[in-house]
Residue frames as qw, qx, qy, qz and C-alpha x, y, z in Angstrom:
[[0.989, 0.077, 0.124, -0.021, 131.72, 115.48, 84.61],
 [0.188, -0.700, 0.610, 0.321, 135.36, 114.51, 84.24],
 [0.337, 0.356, -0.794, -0.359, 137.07, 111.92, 81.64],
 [0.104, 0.069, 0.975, -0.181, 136.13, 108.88, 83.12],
 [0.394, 0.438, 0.585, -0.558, 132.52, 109.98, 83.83],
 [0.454, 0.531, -0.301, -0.649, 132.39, 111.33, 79.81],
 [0.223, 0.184, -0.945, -0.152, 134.05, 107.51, 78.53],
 [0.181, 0.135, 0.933, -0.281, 131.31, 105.68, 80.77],
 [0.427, 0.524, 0.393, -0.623, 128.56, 107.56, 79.78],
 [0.385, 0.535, -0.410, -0.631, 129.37, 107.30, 75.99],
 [0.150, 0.363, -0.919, 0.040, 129.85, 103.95, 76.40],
 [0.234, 0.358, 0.845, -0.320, 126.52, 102.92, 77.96],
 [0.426, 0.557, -0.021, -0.713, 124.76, 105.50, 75.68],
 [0.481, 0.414, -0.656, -0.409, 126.18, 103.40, 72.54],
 [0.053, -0.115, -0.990, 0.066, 125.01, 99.85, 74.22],
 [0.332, 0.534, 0.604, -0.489, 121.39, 101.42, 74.94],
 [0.422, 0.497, -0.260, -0.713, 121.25, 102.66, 71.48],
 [0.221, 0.272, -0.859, -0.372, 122.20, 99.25, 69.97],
 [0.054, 0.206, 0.939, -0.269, 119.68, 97.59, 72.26],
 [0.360, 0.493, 0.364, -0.703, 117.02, 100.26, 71.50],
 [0.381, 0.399, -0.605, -0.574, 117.57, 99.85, 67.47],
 [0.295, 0.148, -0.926, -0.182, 117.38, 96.55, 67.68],
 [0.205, 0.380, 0.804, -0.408, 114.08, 95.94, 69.66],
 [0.516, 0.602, 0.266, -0.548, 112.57, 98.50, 66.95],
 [0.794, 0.349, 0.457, 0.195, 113.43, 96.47, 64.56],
 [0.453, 0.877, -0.020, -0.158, 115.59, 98.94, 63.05],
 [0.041, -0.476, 0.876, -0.062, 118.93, 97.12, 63.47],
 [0.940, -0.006, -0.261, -0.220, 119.50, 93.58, 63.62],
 [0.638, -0.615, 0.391, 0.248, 121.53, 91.47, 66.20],
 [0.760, -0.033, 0.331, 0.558, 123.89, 90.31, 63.40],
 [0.394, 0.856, 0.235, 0.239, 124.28, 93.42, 61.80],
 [0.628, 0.242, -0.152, 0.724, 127.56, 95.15, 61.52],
 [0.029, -0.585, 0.175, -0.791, 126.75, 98.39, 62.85],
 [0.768, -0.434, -0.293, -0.368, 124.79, 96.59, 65.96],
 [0.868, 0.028, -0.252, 0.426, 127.85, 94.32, 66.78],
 [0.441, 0.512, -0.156, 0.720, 130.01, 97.75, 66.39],
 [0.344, -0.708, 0.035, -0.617, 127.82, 99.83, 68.87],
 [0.773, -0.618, 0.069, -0.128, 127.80, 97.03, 71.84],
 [0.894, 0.089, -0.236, 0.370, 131.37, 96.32, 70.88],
 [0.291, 0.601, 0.081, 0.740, 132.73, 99.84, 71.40],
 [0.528, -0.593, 0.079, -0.603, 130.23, 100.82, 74.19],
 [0.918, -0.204, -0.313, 0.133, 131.27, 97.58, 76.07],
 [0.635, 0.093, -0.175, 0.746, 135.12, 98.30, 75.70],
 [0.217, 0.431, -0.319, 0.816, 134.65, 102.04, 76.78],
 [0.757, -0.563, -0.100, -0.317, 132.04, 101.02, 80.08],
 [0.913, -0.162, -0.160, 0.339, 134.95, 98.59, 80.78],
 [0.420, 0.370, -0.284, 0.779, 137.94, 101.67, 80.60],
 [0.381, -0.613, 0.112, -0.683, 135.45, 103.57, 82.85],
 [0.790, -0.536, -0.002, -0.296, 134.92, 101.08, 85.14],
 [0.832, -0.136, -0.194, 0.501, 138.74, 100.39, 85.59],
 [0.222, 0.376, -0.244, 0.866, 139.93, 103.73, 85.76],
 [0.565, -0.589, 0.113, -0.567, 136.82, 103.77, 88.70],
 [0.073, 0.192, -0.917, 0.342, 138.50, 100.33, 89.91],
 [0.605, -0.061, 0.291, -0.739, 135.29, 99.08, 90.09],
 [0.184, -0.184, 0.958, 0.117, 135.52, 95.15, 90.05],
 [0.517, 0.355, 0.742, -0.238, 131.79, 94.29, 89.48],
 [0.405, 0.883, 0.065, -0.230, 131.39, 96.44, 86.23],
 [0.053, 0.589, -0.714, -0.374, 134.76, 95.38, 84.76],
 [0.353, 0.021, 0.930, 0.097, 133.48, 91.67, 84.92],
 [0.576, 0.500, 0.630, -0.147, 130.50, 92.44, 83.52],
 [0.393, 0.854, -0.229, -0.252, 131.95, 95.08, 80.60],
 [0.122, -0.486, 0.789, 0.355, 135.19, 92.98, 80.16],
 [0.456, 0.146, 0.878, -0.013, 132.63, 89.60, 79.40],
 [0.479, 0.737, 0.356, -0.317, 130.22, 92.12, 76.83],
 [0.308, 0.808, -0.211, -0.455, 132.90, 92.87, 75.34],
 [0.292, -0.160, 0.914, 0.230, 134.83, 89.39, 74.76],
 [0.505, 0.365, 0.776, -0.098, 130.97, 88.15, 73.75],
 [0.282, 0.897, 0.086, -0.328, 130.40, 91.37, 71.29],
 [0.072, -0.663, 0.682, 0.299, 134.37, 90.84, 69.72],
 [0.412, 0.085, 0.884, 0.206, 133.38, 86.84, 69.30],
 [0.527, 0.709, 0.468, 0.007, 129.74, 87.69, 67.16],
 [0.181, 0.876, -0.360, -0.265, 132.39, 90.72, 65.05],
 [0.272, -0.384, 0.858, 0.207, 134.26, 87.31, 64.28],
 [0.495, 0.279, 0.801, -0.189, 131.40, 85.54, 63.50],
 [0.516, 0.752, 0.271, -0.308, 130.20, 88.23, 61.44],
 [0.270, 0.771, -0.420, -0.395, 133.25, 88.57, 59.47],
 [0.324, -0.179, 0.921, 0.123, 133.68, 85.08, 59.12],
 [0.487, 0.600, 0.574, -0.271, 129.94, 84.62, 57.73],
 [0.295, 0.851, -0.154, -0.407, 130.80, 87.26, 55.23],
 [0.096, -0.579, 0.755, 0.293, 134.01, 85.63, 53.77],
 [0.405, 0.126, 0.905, 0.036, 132.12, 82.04, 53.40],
 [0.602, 0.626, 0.480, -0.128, 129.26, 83.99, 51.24],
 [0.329, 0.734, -0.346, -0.483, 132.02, 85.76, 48.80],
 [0.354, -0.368, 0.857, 0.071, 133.48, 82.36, 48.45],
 [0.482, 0.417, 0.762, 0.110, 130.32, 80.50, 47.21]]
């Protein structure tokens, strides 16, 4: 396996984990470490799949990760509003 192949694979490993936690209920979707895994694993599917030039698999890793970056807003927004009250 070379670099690329090592990034993609780590990268889809850490989205199937976040998806596997979180169906056994041992994660939650809003949960910081949840967010982290598909946010990470997105962004390094996406390096792999540009350094393979591989147009279908950027759109869909560049869009997991934009959506995965917005709920890591969300969640740190959420947070701030409950130290507040």
């Amino acid at each position: 396996m070379n670099l690329t192949d090592w990034i993609g694979a780590l990268g889809t490993f850490q989205i199937l984990l976040a998806y596997i936690l979180q169906v056994t209920n041992v994660l939650k979707k809003n949960s910081l470490i949840f967010i982290l895994l598909n946010t990470i694993g997105a962004g390094m599917a996406c390096t792999a799949s540009v350094l393979l030039n591989y147009v279908p698999f950027i759109v869909l890793e560049a869009v997991w990760t934009l959506v995965s970056l917005g709920a890591l807003v969300v969640y740190f927004r959420d947070r701030k509003t409950e130290q507040e009250q």
